[in-house]
C-alpha positions in Angstrom: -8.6 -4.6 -15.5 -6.9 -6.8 -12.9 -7.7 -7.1 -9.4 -5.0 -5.6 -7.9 -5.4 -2.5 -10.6 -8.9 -2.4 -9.2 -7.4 -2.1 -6.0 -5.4 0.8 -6.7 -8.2 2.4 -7.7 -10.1 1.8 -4.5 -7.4 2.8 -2.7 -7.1 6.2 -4.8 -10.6 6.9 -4.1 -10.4 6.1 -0.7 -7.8 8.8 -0.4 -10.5 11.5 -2.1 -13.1 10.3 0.3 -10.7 11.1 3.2 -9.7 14.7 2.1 -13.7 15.7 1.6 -14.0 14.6 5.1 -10.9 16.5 6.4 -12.6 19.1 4.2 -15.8 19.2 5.6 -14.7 18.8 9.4 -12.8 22.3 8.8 -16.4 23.5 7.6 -18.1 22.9 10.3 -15.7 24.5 12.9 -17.3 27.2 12.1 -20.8 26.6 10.5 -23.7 27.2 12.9 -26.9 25.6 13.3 -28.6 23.7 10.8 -25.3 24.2 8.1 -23.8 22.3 10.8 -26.0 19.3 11.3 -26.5 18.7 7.6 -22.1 19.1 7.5 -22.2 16.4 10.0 -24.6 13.9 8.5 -22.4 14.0 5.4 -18.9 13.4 7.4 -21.2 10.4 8.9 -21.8 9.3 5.2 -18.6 9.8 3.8 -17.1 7.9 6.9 -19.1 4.8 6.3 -18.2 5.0 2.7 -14.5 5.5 3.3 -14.2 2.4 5.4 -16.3 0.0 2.8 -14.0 1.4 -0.4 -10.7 0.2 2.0 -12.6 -2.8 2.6 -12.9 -3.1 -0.9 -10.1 -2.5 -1.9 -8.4 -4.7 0.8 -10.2 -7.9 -0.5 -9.4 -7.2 -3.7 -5.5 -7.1 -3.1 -5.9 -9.9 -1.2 -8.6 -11.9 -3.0 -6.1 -14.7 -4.2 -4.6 -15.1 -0.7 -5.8 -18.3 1.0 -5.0 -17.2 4.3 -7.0 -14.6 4.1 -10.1 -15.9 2.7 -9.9 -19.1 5.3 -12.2 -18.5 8.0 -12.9 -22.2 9.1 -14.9 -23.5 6.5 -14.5 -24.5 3.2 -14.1 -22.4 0.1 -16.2 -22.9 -2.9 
């Protein structure tokens, strides 16, 4: 599997990740209590986890680009 197929992937994950949240957030509209702390906690979770797989998936599309991998100092 190539990189940028890897990417795709990432990306199509990502795009799961986000709909469980949207998901969830409906949930707890109307969940009371301790259902809605624990429905909070995971939308905190799945957040964090939604922004690392773009991350991911962001370096691996871009993993060949110099530019992007410059930051000042050399590259091994």
């Amino acid at each position: 599997m190539t990189l940028l197929r890897m990417a795709v992937s990432y990306r199509k994950s990502a795009e799961l990740i986000r709909l469980r949240i949207y998901a969830l957030k409906e949930a707890a509209k109307t969940a009371d209590g301790k259902e809605k702390s624990q429905l909070e906690q995971r939308i905190r979770d799945l957040s964090s986890m939604y922004r690392d797989t773009q991350e991911i998936a962001r370096v691996l599309e871009r993993y060949y680009d110099r530019r992007y991998h410059n930051h000042g100092g050399p590259r091994p």
